[in-house]
Every structure is written in structure tokens, then in C-alpha cells.
C-alpha positions as CSV (number, residue, x, y, z in Angstrom):
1,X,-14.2,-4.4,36.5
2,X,-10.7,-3.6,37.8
3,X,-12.7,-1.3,40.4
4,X,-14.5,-4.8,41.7
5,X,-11.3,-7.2,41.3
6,X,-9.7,-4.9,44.0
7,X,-13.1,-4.6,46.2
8,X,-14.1,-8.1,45.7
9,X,-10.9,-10.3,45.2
10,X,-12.9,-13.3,45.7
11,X,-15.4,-12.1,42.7
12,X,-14.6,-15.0,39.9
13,X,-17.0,-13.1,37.1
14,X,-15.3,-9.6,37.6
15,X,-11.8,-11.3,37.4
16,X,-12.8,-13.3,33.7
17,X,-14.5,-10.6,32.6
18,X,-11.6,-8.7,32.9
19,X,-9.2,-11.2,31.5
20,X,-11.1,-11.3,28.5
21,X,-11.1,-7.7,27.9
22,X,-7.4,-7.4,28.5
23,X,-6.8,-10.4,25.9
24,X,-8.9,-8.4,23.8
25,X,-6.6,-5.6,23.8
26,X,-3.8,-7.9,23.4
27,X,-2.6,-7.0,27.3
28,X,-0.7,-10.1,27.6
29,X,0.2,-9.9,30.9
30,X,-2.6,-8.4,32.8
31,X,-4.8,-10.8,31.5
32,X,-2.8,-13.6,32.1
33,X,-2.5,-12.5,36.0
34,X,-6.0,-12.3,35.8
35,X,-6.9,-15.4,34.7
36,X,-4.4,-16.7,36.7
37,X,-5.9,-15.0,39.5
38,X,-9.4,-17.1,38.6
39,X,-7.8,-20.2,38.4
40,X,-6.0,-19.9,41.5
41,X,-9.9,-19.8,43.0
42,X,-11.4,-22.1,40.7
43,X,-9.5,-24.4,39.0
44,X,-11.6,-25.7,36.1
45,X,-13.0,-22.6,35.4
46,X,-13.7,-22.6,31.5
47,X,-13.2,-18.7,30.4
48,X,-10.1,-18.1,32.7
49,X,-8.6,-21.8,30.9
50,X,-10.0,-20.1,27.8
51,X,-8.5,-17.0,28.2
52,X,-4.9,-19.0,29.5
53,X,-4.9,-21.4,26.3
54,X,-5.2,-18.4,23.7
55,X,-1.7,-16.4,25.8
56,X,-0.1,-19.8,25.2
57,X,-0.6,-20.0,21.8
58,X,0.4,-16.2,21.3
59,X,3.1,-17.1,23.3
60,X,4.1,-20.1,20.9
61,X,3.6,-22.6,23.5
62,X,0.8,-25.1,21.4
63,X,1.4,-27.9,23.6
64,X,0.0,-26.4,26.6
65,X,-2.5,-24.3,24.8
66,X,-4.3,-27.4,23.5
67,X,-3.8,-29.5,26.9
68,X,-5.7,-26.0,28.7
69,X,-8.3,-25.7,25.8
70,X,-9.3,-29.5,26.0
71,X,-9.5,-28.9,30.2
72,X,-12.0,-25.8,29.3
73,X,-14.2,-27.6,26.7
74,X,-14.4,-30.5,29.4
75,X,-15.5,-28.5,32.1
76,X,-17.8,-26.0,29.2
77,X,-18.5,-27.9,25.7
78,X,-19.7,-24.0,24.7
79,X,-16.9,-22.7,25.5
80,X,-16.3,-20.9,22.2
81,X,-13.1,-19.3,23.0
82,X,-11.0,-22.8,23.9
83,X,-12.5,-23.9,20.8
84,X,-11.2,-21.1,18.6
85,X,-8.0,-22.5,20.8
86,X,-7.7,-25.8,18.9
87,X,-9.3,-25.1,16.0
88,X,-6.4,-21.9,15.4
89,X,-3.7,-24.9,16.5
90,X,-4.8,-27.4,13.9
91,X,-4.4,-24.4,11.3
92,X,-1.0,-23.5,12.6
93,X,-0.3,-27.6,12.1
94,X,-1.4,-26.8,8.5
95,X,-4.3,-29.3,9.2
96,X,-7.6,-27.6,7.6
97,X,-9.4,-30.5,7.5
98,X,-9.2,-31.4,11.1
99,X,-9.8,-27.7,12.2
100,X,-13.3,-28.3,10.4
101,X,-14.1,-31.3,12.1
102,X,-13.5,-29.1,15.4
103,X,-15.7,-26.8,14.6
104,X,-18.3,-29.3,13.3
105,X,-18.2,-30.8,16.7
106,X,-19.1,-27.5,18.5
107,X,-22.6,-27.5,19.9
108,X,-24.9,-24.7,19.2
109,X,-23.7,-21.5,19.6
110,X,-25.5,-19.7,22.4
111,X,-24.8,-16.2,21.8
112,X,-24.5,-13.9,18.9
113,X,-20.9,-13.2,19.1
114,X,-20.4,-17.1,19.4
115,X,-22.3,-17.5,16.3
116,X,-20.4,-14.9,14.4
117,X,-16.7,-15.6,15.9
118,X,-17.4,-19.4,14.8
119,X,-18.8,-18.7,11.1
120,X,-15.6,-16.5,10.5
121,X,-13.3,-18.9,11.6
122,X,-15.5,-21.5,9.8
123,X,-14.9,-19.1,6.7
124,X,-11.1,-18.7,7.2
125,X,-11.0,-23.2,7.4
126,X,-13.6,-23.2,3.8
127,X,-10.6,-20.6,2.3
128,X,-7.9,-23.0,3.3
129,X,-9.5,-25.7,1.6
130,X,-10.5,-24.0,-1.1
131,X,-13.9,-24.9,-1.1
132,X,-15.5,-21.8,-2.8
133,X,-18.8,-22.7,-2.7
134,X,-19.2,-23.6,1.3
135,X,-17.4,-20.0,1.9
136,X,-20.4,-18.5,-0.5
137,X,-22.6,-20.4,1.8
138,X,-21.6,-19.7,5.1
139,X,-21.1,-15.8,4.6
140,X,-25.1,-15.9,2.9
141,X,-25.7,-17.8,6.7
142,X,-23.6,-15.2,8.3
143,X,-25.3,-12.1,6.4
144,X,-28.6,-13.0,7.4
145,X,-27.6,-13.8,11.0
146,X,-26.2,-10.2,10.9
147,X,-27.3,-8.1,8.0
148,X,-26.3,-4.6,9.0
149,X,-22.5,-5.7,9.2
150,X,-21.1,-3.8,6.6
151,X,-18.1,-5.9,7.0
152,X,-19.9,-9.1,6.0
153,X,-22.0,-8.0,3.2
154,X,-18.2,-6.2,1.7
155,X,-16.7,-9.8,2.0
156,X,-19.8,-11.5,0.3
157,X,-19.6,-8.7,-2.3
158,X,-15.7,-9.6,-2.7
159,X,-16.8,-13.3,-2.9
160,X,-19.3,-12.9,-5.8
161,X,-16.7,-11.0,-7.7
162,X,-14.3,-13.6,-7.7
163,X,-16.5,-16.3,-9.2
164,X,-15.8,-17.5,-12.9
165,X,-17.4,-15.8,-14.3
166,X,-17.8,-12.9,-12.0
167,X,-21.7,-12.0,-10.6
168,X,-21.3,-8.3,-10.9
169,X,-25.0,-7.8,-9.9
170,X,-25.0,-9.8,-6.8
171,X,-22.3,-7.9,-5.8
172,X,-23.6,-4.9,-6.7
173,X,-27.1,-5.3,-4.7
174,X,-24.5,-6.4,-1.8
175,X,-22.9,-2.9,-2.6
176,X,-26.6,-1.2,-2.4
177,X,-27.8,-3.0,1.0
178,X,-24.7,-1.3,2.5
179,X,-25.8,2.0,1.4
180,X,-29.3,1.9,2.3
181,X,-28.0,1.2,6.0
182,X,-26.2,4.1,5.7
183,X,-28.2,7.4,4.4
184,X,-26.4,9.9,5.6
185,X,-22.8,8.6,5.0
186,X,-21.6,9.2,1.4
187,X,-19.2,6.7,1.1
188,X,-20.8,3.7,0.3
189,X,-22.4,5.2,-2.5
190,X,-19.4,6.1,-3.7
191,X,-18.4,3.0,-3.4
192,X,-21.1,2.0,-5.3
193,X,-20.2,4.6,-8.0
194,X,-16.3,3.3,-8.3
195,X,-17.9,-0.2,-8.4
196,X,-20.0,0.5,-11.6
197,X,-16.7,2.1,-13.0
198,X,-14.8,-1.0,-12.6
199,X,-17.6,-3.1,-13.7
200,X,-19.8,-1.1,-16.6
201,X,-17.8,1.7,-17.0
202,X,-17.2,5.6,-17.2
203,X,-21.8,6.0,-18.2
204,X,-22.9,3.8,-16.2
205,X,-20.8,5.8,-13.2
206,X,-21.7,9.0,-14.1
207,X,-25.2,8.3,-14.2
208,X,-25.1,7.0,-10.8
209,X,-23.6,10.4,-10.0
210,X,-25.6,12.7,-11.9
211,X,-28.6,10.7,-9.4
212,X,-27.1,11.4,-6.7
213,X,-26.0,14.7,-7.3
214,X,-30.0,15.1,-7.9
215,X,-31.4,13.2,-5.3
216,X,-29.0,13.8,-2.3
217,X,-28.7,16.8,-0.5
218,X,-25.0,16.1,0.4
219,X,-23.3,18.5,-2.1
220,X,-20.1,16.0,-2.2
221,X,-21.8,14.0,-5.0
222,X,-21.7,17.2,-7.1
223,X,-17.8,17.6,-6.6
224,X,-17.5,13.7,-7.2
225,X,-19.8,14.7,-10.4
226,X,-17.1,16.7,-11.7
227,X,-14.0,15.3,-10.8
228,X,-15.4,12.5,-13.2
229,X,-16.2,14.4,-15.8
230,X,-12.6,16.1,-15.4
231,X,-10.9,12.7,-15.9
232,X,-13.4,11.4,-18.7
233,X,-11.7,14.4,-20.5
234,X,-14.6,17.2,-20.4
235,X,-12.6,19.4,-18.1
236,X,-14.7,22.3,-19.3
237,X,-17.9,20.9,-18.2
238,X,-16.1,20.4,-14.6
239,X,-15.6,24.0,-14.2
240,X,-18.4,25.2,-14.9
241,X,-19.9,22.9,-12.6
242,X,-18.1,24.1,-9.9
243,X,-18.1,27.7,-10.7
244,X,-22.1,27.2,-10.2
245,X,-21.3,25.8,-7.2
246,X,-19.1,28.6,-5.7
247,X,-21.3,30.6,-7.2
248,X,-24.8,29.3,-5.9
249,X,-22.7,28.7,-2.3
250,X,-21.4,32.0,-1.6
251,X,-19.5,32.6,1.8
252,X,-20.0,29.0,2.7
253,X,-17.9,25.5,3.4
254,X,-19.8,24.3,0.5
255,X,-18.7,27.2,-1.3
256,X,-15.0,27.0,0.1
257,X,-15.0,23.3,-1.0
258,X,-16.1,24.1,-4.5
259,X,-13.5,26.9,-4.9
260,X,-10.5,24.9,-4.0
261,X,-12.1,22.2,-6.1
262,X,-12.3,24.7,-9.0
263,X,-8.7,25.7,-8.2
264,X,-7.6,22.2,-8.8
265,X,-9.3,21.8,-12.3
266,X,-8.0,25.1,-14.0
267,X,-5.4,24.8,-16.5
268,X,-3.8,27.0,-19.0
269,X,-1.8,30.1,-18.6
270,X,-4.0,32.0,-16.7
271,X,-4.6,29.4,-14.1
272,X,-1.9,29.9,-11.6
273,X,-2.7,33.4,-11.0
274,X,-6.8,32.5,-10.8
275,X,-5.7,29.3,-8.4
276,X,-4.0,31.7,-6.3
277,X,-7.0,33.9,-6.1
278,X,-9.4,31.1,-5.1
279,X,-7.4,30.1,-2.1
280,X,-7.1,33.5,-0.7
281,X,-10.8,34.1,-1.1
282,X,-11.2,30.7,0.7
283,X,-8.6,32.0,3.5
284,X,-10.1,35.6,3.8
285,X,-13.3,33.5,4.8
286,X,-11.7,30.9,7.1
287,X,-7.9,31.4,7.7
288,X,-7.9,27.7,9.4
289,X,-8.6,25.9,6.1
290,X,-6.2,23.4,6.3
291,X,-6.9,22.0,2.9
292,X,-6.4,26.0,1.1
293,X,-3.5,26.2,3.3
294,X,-1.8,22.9,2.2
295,X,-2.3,24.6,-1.3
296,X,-1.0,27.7,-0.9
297,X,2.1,25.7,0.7
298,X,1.8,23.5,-2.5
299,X,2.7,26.9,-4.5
300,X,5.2,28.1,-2.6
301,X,7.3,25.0,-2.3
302,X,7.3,25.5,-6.4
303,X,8.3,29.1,-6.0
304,X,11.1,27.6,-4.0
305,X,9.6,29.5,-0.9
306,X,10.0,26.8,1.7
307,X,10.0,29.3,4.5
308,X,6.3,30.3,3.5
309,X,5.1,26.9,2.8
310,X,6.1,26.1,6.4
311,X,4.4,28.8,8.4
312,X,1.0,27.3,6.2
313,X,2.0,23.5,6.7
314,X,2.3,24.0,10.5
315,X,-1.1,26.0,10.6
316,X,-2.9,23.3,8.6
317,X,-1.8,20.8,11.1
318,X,-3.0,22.5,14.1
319,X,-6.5,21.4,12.5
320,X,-5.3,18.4,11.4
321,X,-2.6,17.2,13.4
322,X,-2.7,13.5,11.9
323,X,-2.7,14.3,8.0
324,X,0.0,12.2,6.6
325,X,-0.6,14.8,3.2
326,X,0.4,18.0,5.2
327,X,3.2,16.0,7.3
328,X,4.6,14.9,3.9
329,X,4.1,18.2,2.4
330,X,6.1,19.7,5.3
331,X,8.7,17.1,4.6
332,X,9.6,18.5,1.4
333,X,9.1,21.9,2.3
334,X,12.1,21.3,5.5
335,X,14.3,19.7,2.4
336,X,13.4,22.5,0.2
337,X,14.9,24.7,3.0
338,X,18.1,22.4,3.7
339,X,16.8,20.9,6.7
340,X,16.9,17.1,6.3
341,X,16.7,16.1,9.9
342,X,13.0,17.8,10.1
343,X,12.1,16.1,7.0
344,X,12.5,12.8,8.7
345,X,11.0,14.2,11.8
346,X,7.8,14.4,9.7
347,X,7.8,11.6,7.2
348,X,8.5,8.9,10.5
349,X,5.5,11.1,12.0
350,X,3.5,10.6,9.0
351,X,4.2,6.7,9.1
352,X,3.0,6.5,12.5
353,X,-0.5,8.7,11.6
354,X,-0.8,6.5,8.7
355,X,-0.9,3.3,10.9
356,X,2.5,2.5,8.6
357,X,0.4,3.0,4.9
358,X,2.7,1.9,2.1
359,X,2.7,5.3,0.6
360,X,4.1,7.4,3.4
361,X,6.6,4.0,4.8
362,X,8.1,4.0,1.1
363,X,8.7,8.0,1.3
364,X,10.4,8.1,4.8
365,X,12.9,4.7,4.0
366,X,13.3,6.4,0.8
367,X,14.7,9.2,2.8
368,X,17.0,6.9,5.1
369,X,18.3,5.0,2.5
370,X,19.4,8.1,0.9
371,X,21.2,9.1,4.7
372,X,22.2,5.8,4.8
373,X,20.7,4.9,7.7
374,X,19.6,1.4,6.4
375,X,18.9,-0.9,9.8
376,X,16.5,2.1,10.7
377,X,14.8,2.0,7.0
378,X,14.6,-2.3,7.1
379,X,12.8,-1.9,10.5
380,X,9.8,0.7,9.1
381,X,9.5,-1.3,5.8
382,X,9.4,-4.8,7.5
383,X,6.1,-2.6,9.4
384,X,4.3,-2.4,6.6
385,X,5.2,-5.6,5.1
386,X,3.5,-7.1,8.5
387,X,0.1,-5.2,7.7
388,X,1.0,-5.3,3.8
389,X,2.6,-8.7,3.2
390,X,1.5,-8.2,-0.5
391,X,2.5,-5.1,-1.2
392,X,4.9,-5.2,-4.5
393,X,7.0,-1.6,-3.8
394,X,7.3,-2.3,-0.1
395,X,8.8,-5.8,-1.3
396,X,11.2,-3.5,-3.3
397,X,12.4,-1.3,-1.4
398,X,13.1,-4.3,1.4
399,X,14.7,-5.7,-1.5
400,X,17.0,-2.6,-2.0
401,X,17.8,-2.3,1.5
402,X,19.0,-5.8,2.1
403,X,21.1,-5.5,-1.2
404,X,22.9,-2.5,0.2
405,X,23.3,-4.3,3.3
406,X,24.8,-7.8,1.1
407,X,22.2,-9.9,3.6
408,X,22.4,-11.8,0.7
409,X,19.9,-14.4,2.5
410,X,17.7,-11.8,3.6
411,X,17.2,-10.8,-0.3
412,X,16.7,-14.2,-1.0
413,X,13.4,-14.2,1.1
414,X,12.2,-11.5,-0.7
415,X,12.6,-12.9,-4.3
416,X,10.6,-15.5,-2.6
417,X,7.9,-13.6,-1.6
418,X,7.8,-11.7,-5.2
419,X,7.8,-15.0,-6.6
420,X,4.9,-16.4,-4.9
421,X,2.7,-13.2,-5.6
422,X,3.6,-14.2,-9.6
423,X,5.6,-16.2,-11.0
424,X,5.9,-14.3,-14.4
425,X,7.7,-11.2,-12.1
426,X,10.8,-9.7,-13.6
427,X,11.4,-8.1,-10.3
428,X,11.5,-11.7,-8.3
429,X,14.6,-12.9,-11.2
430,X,16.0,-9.1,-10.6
431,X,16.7,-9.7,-7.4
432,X,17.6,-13.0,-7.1
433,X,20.2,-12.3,-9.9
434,X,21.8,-9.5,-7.8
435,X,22.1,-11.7,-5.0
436,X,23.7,-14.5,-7.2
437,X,25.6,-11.5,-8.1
438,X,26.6,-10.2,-4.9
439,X,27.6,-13.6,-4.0
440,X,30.5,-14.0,-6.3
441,X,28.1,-16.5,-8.3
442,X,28.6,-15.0,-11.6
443,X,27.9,-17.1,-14.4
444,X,24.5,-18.4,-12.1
445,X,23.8,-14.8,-12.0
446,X,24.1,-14.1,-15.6
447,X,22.7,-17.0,-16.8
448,X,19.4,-16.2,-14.8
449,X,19.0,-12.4,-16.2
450,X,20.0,-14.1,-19.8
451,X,16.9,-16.3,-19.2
452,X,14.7,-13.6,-18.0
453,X,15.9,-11.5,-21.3
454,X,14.9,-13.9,-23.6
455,X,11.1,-14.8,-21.3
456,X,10.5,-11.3,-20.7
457,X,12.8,-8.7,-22.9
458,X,12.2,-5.2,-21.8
459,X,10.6,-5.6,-18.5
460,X,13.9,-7.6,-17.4
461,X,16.9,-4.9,-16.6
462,X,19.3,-4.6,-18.8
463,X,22.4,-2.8,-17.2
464,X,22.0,-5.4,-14.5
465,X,23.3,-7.8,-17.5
466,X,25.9,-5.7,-19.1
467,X,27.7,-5.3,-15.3
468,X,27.3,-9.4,-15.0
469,X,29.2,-10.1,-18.1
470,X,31.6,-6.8,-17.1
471,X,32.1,-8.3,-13.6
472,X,33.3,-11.7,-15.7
473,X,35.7,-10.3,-17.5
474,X,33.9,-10.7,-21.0
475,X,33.4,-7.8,-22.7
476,X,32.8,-8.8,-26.0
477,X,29.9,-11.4,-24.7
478,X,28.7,-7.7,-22.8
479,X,28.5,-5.8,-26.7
480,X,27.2,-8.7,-29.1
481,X,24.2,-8.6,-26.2
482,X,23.9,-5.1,-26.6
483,X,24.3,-5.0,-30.5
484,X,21.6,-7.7,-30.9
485,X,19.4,-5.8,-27.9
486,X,19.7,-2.7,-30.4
487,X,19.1,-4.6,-33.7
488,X,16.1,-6.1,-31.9
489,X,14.6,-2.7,-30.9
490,X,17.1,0.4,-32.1
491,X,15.4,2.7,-30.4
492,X,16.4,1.3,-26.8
493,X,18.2,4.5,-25.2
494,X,19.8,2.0,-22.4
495,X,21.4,0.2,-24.7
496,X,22.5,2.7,-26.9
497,X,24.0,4.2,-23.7
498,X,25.9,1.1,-22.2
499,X,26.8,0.1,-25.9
500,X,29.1,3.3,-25.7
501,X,30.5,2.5,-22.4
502,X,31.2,-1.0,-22.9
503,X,33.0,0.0,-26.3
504,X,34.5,2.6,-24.4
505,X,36.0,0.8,-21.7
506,X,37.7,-1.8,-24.2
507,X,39.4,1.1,-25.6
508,X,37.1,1.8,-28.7
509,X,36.6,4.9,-28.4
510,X,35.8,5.6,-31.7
511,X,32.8,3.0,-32.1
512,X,31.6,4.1,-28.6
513,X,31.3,7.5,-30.4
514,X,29.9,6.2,-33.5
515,X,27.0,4.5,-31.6
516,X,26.1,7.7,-30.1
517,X,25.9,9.4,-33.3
518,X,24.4,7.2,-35.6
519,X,21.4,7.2,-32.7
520,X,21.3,11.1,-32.7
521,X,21.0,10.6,-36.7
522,X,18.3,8.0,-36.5
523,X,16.2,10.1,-33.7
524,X,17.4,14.0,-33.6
525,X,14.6,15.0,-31.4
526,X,16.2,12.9,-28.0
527,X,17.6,15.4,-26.1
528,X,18.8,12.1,-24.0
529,X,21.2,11.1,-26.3
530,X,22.9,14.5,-26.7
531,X,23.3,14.3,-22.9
532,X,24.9,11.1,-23.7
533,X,27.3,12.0,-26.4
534,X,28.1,15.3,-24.4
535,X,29.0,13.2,-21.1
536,X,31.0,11.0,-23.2
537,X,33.1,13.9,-25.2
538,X,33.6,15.4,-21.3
539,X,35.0,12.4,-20.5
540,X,37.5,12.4,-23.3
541,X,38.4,15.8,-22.3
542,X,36.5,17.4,-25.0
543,X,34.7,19.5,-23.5
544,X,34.2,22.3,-26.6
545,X,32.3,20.1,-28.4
546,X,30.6,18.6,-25.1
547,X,29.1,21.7,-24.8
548,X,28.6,22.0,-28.2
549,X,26.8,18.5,-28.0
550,X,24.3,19.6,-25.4
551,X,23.7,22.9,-26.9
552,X,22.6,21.4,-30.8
553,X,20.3,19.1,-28.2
């Protein structure tokens, strides 16, 4: 299209077509100059107003986007994409209702994709208004408009699911369609498989797998066979399973796949030495495997050979160069050997291969928080949150972030956010408490964690308390907390530990003492609370019987 823009500058169809594609992949500008482009030659053209109306809203400009989509619908009632326009304003205007009636307006769709774009957005209105029933509807209309979109039949799945009560075998059938379309791909019937898990339980899935593993030449329903039976607790049926396997598969990917599958289930004391063996027999066969290679680095990063584990990690990549399991894995293998800048090298290249994944983002700001390099760490975690927005731990560690920072206000968004995702969340009152805290606004601070002690108990966090009331200048309010903390539950280690400090640090250093040994008397086995009495002699300068404390421990 570009090729007959430049040829043909006067062509109108080559210019919209390739406004649209550029708005498609969200290239602002070029499609803007091309649509601008089109409406410089025809001025009520309805695609390139289309196309013009949808930059203005991206570009948070709703006034003109809704004066160009009313020009296109004028010149094109069909004209799905102005329509989408107006209907996406009124949503924005937090105005469902009238979003509907724009979409109940729009003549027949003429084209599949217009059909399918429109019942979505139709779906995404129904959701806003909380009309379950119509979204059941309209996705049953949309799955039989369309019934090989796996995406579809997954969302009418979810729907069924979340009816009171639940239809577990609609769902399920929804589950099966998908599957069918797909013979050769395993993962839908896995899918299946976890679904009976959630729904009927460890049997039911592990007769689904035994039929597969039966029916199916695809011999990754045999290793899924026995990584269920591994964590339904029959370990020893597992191995033999894949020792069959290995066996039956000699000097074969099958075979290697078994092996290192087999490596991973052994336990006992002969196991390391027999995992060990596995993966060289594996390596001797294919020295590229990158998943025996990311093993063997496994093992040496425990043998604190970090020099080793590299030379593996780096060969594993060259055959998968995206992995963010090896890139992590090489992260800890550079810390291992004292290189920290290398470690974040890897762990920002494993948030960028993991399109920013919670699991990799959380290692890598872990890692800048730690080198204090907390803008950098906000910026990655604030990422994820835009594809996550849900996402508890990423709320966390944003949370931790903008506390070190004292953005007091940016913490205060956060506990928002917690709150909204459940009201019952200790986390949400944690963090709004430290930022009460942070403020100077003690007593508001303490007298939300008191209130989220008495709601919630354990779950709520207790030091954060104890350095409230310290921070006030009370003390005693700080112990008679702790005292009745420990006659409510006297095997709490925390409070047995900040009992002693708070004692301690009003000069009792006698009862701080006395708490630590009356809970070594009560529960001799806690090597924790030796540790505790030991650091608490050292402190006194007794440090003969602080060793003498963590030896008897």
C-alpha cells in the first residue's frame, strides 16, 4: 500500500487502507498523515474521518473525536469504526446506557469483522451494566457467528463459570470444542485436564490423563501423567513411569524429555548423584539441550560454582535467547560470582522477553530496590501494573517503593487500589498506616493498625504497631499490647521478640531477659528464640553466654 500511495498519490483506497493498518499498529502519526492525506482529496470520506476521530480520542481530544465520528456516520451510517468512536466516548463519559443505544442504532453489520468488533464492544457495554444475562447471550450469538475462535468460546467458558451457581459442564463442553479444533496441539487438553482438577478433582483429572496418555500419540500427556501422580503423592509410580519411558525411548527427544523429567522427580540420598547422571546422558546425546543445560547450571549455582553455571546458561540461551527461566537463572549465577551489574543486565532482559510478567518485574525491582535505584524500580513495576492492574505483589512492591521514596500520596493510591480489589485486605490498612505514619500522623496511624489488630489479628503486622506507639513516645501502651498479643497466642515469636526490645529499651533489662527465657522454657525446640536471647546477651556485652545461647540452640 505504501508502494501505491507514492505511485498513485491521488489513489483515495490505497491511502485508507493504509491509515487503517497504521492505526492498527498504533502508528499514531503515519496514520494520521495518511488520513489526512485522504481528507485533503476527499473531504467527507468516512474511513479516513474514521480513522481521524479514533487518533483524537487516543490523543484525549473527545470533542473533536465525536464532532469527526458524527461527520463519518453522516456521510457512511456503516461505518463501524466512527461508531466504535462514540460508542468508546460515551464509556469514557461513564455513560453505559447511552453507549448501548449507539450501538442499538447501528444498521446491519456488513462484514464479519464488523459483526464481531460490534458484539465485543456490545459485550464490554452488557459488563458495565452488569447485565449477566444479555453478555451470556450475545457471546452464544457471537460463538455461533464464529465458532472456531478459541478466544470466544474461552470467554463463554469464563462466563458459565461465574454463574451462581457455577455450570461447570457448559463450560467444560466449551473447554472440549476448543480441543477438537485443535488435534494436534496439546494444550487445550490440558486445559481441559487443569479444568477437571479445579472443578471434580485430582480422579477425575487423572483419568482424563491416563485417556490421553492412551489415545494420543503426543507422548507429553504421559509426562503430564506423571507429574500428577508425583504431586497426588505417588512419587514412586511417577518414576517408574518415566523410567519406562527413557527406557522404551532410547537415544531420542522423547527419551531426553523423559530423563530430565525423571531427574526432576528423584529424591533421597542417592538422587543428586543419579540427577547428575541423567543430564549428562541427555548432553552426550545433544550438547544444545537448553533445558539439561539450565539443570546442570541449576547444580552448580548450589555447588557455589557460578563460573560453570554461566558457561551452561549462556549456551542454553543461544537456543533460547528469550527464556526469561535461563536469563533469571543467569541472574543469580552473575550474583553468585559478585557481579551485580550483569545480574541486572539479565533480569531487565528477562522483563522485556517476558512482555513485563509479574514474576520476572518483581525479581529485577527487587534487585533495584536493593541498589537503591528506586525511580528506575517504580518505572518497571508501574509496567506491569499497566498490563497487571490487579496484580496483588506488583501492588506491593509499588507500595514499598513509594514508601522508601515518602511519596506519601503516591502510597496512598496504592492502598486504594488494594482496597478496591478487597476490602477485608490487611495489606491495603498496612500501607495506609505507614503512610499516616510517615506523615507525622501518629495517633491516626496507630489507631488504624489498632483497628486492623482487633478485625484481623495475625494477618495485620505487628512490629508496624509496636514502632507506632514507640514513635509516640508510649512505651508502656507498646508492652501491655504486646503482653496481651502473647497471652492471646504465647507462641507468637514476633512478639516474644519485640516484647524484649521494648522492655529493653525502657531500661528493663531484666524482664526483657526473662521473656526470652520463659519462651525458650515453654518451646525448647525454637532454634529462633536462642538466636534471640543470644542477640540480646551480645548486646549487653555478654557475649560468653551469647555464644553459649546459640550453641544450647
Amino acid at each position: 500500500y505504501e508502494i501505491v500511495a507514492e505511485k498513485l498519490p491521488e489513489d483515495v483506497d490505497s491511502r485508507v487502507a493504509l491509515a487503517e493498518i497504521y492505526l492498527e499498529l498504533r502508528a499514531v502519526d503515519r496514520a494520521m498523515a495518511a488520513a489526512d492525506a485522504v481528507l485533503a482529496l476527499a473531504p467527507q470520506n468516512a474511513p479516513a474521518l474514521g480513522v481521524r476521530a479514533s487518533i483524537d480520542l487516543l490523543l484525549d481530544d473527545p470533542e473533536t473525536a465525536v464532532r469527526r465520528a458524527r461527520a463519518a456516520l453522516e456521510a457512511d451510517p456503516n461505518s463501524s469504526l466512527a461508531r466504535l468512536v462514540l460508542v468508546a466516548e460515551r464509556l469514557r463519559a461513564d455513560a453505559p446506557r447511552e453507549a448501548l443505544a449507539l450501538l442499538d442504532q447501528a444498521p446491519e453489520a456488513q462484514t464479519q469483522v464488523d459483526r464481531l468488533g460490534l458484539g465485543l464492544v456490545r459485550i464490554q457495554v452488557l459488563e458495565r451494566l452488569d447485565d449477566r444475562e444479555a453478555v451470556g447471550e450475545n457471546l452464544r450469538r457471537l460463538v455461533q457467528l464464529d465458532p472456531e475462535n478459541e478466544g470466544l468460546r474461552l470467554a463463554l467458558a469464563r462466563w458459565h463459570m461465574q454463574g451462581d451457581p457455577a455450570d461447570a459442564e457448559a463450560a467444560e463442553a466449551e473447554l472440549r470444542a476448543i480441543a477438537e479444533m485443535k488435534p494436534e496441539d496439546p494444550a487445550p487438553r490440558l486445559r481441559v485436564v487443569d479444568f477437571l482438577r479445579e472443578t471434580q478433582g485430582e480422579a477425575a483429572a487423572h483419568a482424563e490423563l491416563e485417556r490421553l496418555a492412551a489415545e494420543a500419540s503426543d507422548p507429553l500427556y504421559e509426562r503430564a501423567l506423571a507429574v500428577a501422580e508425583a504431586q497426588a503423592g505417588d512419587r514412586a509410580a511417577a518414576v517408574a513411569r518415566m523410567e519406562a519411558a527413557a527406557a522404551r525411548e532410547e537415544g531420542t527427544e522423547v527419551g531426553d524429555a523423559a530423563r530430565l523429567l525423571l531427574a526432576r522427580l528423584l529424591e533421597g540420598p542417592e538422587a543428586e548423584t543419579r540427577r547428575a547422571a541423567l543430564i549428562e546422558e541427555v548432553l552426550v546425546r545433544d550438547p544444545s539441550n537448553a533445558e539439561a543445560l539450565a539443570m546442570r547450571a541449576d547444580a552448580a549455582i548450589r555447588d557455589d560454582r557460578p563460573d560453570d553455571a554461566v558457561t551452561d546458561l549462556r549456551a542454553a540461551l543461544d537456543q533460547e535467547p528469550r527464556s526469561p527461566v535461563l536469563l533469571e537463572l543467569l541472574a543469580v549465577a552473575h550474583e553468585r560470582a559478585g557481579d551485580d551489574a550483569l545480574a541486572a543486565e539479565r533480569r531487565a532482559l528477562a522483563v522485556q522477553a517476558s512482555d513485563a510478567a509479574p514474576g520476572p518485574t518483581l525479581r529485577y525491582a527487587g534487585q533495584l530496590i536493593r541498589d537503591d535505584k528506586l525511580g528506575t524500580a517504580e518505572s518497571i513495576l508501574l509496567d506491569a501494573l499497566g498490563r497487571a492492574p490487579r496484580n496483588r505483589e506488583l501492588l506491593g512492591a509499588l507500595a514499598d517503593v513509594r514508601l522508601r521514596r515518602q511519596d506519601w500520596a503516591g502510597a496512598r493510591e496504592v492502598s486504594a487500589a488494594l482496597q478496591a480489589l478487597g476490602p477485608e485486605d490487611p495489606v491495603a490498612d498496612q500501607l495506609l498506616a505507614a503512610t499516616l505514619f510517615g506523615e507525622g500522623r501518629l495517633e491516626e496511624s496507630i489507631g488504624l493498625l489498632e483497628e486492623g489488630w482487633q478485625a484481623r489479628g495475625e494477618a495485620m503486622d505487628l512490629e508496624a504497631l509496636v514502632r507506632a506507639y514507640a514513635a509516640s513516645g508510649d512505651l508502656e501502651r507498646a508492652e501491655d499490647f504486646l503482653a496481651q498479643a502473647l497471652a492471646d497466642n504465647p507462641d507468637d515469636r514476633r512478639a516474644v521478640g519485640l516484647l524484649a526490645e521494648v522492655r529493653a529499651a525502657r531500661g528493663d533489662g531484666e524482664g526483657a531477659e526473662t521473656v526470652l527465657r520463659e519462651a525458650i522454657m515453654k518451646t525448647p525446640d525454637d532454634p529462633r528464640l536462642y538466636e534471640l536471647l543470644s542477640a540480646f546477651l551480645l548486646s549487653r556485652g555478654r557475649t560468653e553466654e551469647a555464644d553459649a545461647a546459640l550453641d544450647a540452640g
